[in-house]
C-alpha positions in Angstrom: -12.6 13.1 0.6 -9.2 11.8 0.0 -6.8 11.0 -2.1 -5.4 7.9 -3.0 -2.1 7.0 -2.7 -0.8 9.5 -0.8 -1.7 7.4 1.9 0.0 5.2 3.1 1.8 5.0 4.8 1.6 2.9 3.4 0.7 1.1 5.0 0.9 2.5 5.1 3.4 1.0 4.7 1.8 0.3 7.2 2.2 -2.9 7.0 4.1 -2.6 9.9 6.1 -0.7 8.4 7.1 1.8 11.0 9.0 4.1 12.3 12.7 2.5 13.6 15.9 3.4 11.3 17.9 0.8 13.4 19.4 -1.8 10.7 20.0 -5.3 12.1 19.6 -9.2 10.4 21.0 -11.6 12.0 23.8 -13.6 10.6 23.1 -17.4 10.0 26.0 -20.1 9.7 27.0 -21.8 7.3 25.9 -19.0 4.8 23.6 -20.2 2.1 24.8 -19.8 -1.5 23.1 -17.9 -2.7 22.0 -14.8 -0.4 19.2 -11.9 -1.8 19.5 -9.1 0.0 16.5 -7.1 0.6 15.7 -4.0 2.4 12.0 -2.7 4.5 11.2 0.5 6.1 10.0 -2.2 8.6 11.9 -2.3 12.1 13.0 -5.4 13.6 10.6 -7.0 15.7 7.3 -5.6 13.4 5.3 -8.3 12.2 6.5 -7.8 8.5 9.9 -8.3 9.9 9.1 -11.8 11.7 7.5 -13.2 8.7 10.4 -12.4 7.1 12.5 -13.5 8.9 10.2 -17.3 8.9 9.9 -17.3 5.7 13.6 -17.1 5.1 14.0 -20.0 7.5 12.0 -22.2 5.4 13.5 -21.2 2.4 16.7 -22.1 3.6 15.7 -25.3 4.9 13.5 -26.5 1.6 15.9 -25.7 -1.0 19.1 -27.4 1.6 20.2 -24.0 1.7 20.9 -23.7 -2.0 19.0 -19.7 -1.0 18.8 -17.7 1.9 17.0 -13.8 2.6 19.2 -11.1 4.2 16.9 -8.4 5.3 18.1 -4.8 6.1 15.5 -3.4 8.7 14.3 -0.2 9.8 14.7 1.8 6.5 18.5 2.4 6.6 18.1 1.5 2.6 15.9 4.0 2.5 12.7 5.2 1.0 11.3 2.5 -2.1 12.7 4.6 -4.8 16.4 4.7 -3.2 15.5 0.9 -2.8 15.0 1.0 -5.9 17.9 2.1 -7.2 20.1 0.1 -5.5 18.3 -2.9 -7.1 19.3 -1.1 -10.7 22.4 -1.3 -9.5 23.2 -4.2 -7.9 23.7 -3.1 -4.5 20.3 -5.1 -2.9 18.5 -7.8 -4.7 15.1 -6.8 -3.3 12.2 -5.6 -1.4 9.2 -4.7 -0.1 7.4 -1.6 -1.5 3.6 -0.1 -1.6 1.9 0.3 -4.8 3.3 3.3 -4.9 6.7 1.9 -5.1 5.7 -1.0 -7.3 4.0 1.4 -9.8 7.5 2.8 -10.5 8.0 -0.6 -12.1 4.9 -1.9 -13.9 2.3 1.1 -13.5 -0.4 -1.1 -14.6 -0.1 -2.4 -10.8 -2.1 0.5 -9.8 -5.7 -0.3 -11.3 -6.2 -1.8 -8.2 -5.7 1.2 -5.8 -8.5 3.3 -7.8 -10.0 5.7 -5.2 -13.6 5.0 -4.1 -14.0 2.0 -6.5 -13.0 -0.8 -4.0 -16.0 -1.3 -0.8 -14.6 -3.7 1.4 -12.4 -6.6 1.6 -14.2 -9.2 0.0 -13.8 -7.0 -3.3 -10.4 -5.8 -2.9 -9.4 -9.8 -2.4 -11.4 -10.9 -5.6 -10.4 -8.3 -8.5 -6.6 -8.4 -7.4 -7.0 -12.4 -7.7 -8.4 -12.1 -11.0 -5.4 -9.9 -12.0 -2.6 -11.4 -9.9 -1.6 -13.4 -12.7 -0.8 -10.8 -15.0 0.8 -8.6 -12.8 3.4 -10.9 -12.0 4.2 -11.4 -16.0 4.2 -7.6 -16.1 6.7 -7.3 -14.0 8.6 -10.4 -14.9 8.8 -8.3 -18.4 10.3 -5.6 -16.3 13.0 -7.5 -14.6 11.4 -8.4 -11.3 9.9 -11.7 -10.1 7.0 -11.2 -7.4 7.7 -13.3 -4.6 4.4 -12.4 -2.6 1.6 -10.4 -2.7 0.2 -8.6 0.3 -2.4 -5.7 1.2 -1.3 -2.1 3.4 -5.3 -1.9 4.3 -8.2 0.8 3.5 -6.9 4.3 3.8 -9.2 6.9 5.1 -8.8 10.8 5.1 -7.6 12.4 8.5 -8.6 15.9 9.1 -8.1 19.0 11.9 -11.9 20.1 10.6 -14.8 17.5 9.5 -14.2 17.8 5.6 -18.0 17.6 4.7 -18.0 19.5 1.7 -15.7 20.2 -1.7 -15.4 23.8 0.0 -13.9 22.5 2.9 -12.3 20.2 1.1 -10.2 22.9 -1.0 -9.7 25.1 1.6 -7.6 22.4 3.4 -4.0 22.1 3.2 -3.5 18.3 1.4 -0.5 16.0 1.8 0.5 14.1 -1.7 3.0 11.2 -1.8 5.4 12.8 -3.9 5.2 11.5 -7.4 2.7 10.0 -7.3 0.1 10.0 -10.5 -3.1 8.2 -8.5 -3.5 11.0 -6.2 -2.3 13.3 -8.5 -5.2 12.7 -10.9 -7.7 12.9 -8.0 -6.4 16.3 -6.6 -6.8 17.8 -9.6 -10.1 16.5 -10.1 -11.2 18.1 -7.1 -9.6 21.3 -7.7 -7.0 21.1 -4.8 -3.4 21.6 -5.1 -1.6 19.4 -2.6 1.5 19.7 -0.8 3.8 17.1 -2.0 6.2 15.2 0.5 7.9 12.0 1.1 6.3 10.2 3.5 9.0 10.4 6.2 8.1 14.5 6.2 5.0 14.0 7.0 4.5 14.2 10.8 7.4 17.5 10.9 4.8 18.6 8.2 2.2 18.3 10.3 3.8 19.9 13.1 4.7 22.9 11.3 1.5 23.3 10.0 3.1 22.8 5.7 -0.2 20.1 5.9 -3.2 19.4 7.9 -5.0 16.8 6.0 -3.7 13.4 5.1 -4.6 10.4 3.9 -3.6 7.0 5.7 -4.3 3.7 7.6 -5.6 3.0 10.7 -2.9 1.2 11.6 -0.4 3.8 9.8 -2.1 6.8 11.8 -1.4 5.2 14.8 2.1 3.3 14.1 3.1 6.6 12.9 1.4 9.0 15.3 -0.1 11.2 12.8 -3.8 10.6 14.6 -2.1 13.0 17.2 -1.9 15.7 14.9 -5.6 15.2 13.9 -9.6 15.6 15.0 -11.9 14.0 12.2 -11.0 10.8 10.1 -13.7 10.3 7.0 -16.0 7.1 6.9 -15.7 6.4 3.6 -12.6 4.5 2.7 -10.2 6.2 -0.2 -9.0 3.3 -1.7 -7.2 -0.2 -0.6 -2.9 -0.2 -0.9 -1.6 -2.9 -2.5 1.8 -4.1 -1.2 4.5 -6.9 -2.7 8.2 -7.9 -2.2 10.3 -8.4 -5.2 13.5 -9.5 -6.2 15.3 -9.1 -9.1 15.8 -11.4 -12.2 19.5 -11.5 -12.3 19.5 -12.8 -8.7 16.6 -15.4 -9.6 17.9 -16.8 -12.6 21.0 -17.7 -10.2 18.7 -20.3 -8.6 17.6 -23.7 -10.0 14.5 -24.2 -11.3 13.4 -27.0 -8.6 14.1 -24.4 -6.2 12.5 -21.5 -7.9 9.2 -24.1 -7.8 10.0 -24.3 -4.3 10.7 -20.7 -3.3 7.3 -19.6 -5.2 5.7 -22.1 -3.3 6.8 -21.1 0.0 6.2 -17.5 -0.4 2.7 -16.4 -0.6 1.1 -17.9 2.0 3.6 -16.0 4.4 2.0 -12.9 3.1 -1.3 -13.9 3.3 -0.7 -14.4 6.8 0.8 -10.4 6.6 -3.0 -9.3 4.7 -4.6 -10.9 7.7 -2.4 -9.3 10.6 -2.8 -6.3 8.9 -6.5 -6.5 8.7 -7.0 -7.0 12.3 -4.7 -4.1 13.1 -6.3 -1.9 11.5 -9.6 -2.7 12.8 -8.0 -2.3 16.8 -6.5 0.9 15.4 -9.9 2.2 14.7 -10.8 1.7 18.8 -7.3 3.3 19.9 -8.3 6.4 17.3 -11.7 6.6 19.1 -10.6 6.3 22.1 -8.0 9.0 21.4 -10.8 11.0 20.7 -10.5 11.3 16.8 -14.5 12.0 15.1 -15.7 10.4 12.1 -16.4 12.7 9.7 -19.7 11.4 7.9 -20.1 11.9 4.1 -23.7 12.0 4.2 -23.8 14.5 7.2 -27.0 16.3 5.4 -29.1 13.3 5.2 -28.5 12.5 1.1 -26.1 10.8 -0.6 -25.1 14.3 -2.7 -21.6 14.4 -1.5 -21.0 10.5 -1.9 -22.6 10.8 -5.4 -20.1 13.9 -6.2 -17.0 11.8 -4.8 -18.2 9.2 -7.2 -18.5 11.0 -10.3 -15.0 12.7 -9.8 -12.8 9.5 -9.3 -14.7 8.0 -12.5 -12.9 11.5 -14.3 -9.9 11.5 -12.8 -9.2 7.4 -13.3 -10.7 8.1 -17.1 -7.7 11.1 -17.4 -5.1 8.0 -16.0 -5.8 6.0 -19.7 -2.9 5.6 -21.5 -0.6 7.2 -19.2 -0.4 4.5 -16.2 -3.4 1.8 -17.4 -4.9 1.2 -21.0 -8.7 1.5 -21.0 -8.3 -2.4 -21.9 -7.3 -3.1 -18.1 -9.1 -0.9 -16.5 -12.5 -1.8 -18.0 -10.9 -5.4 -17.2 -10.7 -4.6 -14.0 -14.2 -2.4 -13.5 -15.7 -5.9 -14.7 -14.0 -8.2 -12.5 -15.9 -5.6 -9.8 -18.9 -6.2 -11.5 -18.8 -9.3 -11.2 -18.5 -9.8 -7.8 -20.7 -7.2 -7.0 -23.8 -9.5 -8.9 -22.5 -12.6 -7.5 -22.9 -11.0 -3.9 -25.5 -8.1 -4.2 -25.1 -7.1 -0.8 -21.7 -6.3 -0.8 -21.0 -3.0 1.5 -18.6 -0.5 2.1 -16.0 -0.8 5.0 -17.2 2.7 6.6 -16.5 3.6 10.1 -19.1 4.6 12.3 
């Protein structure tokens, strides 16, 4: 069992974004005129970082260098809601953030992080196509303009005992991302009052003993080096993080419209490249976790599909209680279709479990 977004790590922040509080960018000559400053939790040298950091150069060169990125590294902003802030008040222009983050903005953006609805790749990439479109407007409304979309990964539940059961699930000591209403709603679905924390707390919590279950990454357990804390990770994925770097309106609408065209343009497919690194990562952090000796915890371990059919049953209640407070029931049967869809199209669509 898991909860949702108090993963990451996201992904979690994972993404690559890791562990570093060094700030450094590098200062480019002549200076573009028009430079958005954004901040990452990302250290320099991540993968997140470099694409960045490409990106920028192309921006720079296809708009004659009319715009240019300046990106703070390594967290010294801080976390995404003192990032955040500083956007509210001028101080940065933009960022990247988790869904976590990005549902402080537009909480609509969290339909697709629903725990145990997403199975596998192929489903996550499909539904958050069909509603990429809107999202953007959403948060256009809000002030923000999406400059690329990209995925954190599958988060899985990481464990000192095999959590096989709801008893052993409640009897375990739960780390929540603090503030955050998707895991909230499953926690108290289940019964289980979690511990909540920012995410930098995590591994001192862990340490101490405040936690000893968590939900996260491959890639985050292992960038982050909670998996040393840990025995069991669970099979079943939780749910999939969404990530995306924004910048603000005021800063946009300072940019001609030939090289707004261009800058959207540019964007995405730098991101896409971020999914995919991401994607692999996770999947060779699944071997180092193995090797490290963490167990997957099955959630079938008596032979039936009791608990998997329990799990299910719960996070159709606690996305149900989520109406009207982060989603209307409008978008999220939208979105339950869109899986429907796929799922008819391609009947044997599976889950990405870990054996």
């Amino acid at each position: 069992m898991t909860m949702n977004k108090s993963y990451i790590c996201l992904g979690i922040m994972l993404t690559a974004f890791l562990f570093s509080s060094t700030m450094v960018f590098a200062e480019r000559a002549p200076a573009p005129k028009i430079l958005i400053k954004m901040a990452t939790i990302a250290p320099r040298g991540s993968f997140m970082t470099k694409v960045i950091d490409e990106m920028d150069a192309d921006i720079r060169k296809q708009t004659n260098n009319e715009v240019g990125v300046r990106l703070y590294y390594g967290g010294v902003q801080g976390d995404e809601e003192d990032v955040l802030r500083k956007i509210r008040l001028g101080q940065l222009h933009g960022g990247t953030f988790t869904g976590h983050g990005l549902g402080k903005i537009v909480p609509e953006v969290r339909v697709s992080e629903l725990p145990f609805v997403f199975q596998n790749y192929d489903e996550v990439d499909y539904v958050r196509q069909q509603l990429r479109e809107d999202m953007s407007q959403r948060f256009e409304e809000k002030g923000y303009i999406v400059l690329g979309w990209n995925e954190i990964g599958f988060v899985y539940t990481f464990s000192k005992v095999p959590i096989i059961s709801i008893e052993v699930a409640q009897a375990q000591k739960w780390w929540q991302w603090e503030g955050d209403p998707l895991s909230g709603a499953m926690y108290d679905a289940l019964g289980i009052t979690p511990i909540p924390l920012s995410i930098t707390d995590v591994m001192t919590s862990l340490s101490t003993k405040l936690i000893d279950t968590a939900g996260c990454t491959p890639y985050g357990a292992v960038a982050y080096h909670w998996y040393e804390r840990f025995e069991y990770m669970s099979e079943y994925p939780v749910t999939n993080v969404q990530g995306g770097t924004i910048v603000s309106k005021k800063i946009w609408d300072k940019i001609s419209p030939d090289n707004q065209k261009k800058i959207q343009r540019i964007c995405q497919p730098y991101f896409d490249r971020l999914s995919a690194h991401t994607r692999v990562q996770d999947q060779k952090s699944i071997a180092v976790l193995k090797k490290a000796g963490i167990k997957i915890a099955p959630f079938d371990a008596d032979g039936t599909t009791k608990q998997l059919d329990f799990i299910f049953s719960i996070s159709k209640k606690a996305r149900e209680t989520l109406v009207g407070k982060l989603y209307s029931q409008e978008l999220l049967d939208q979105t339950l279709s869109f899986l429907d869809d796929y799922r008819k199209i391609h009947p044997d669509s599976h889950v990405q479990r870990i054996r």
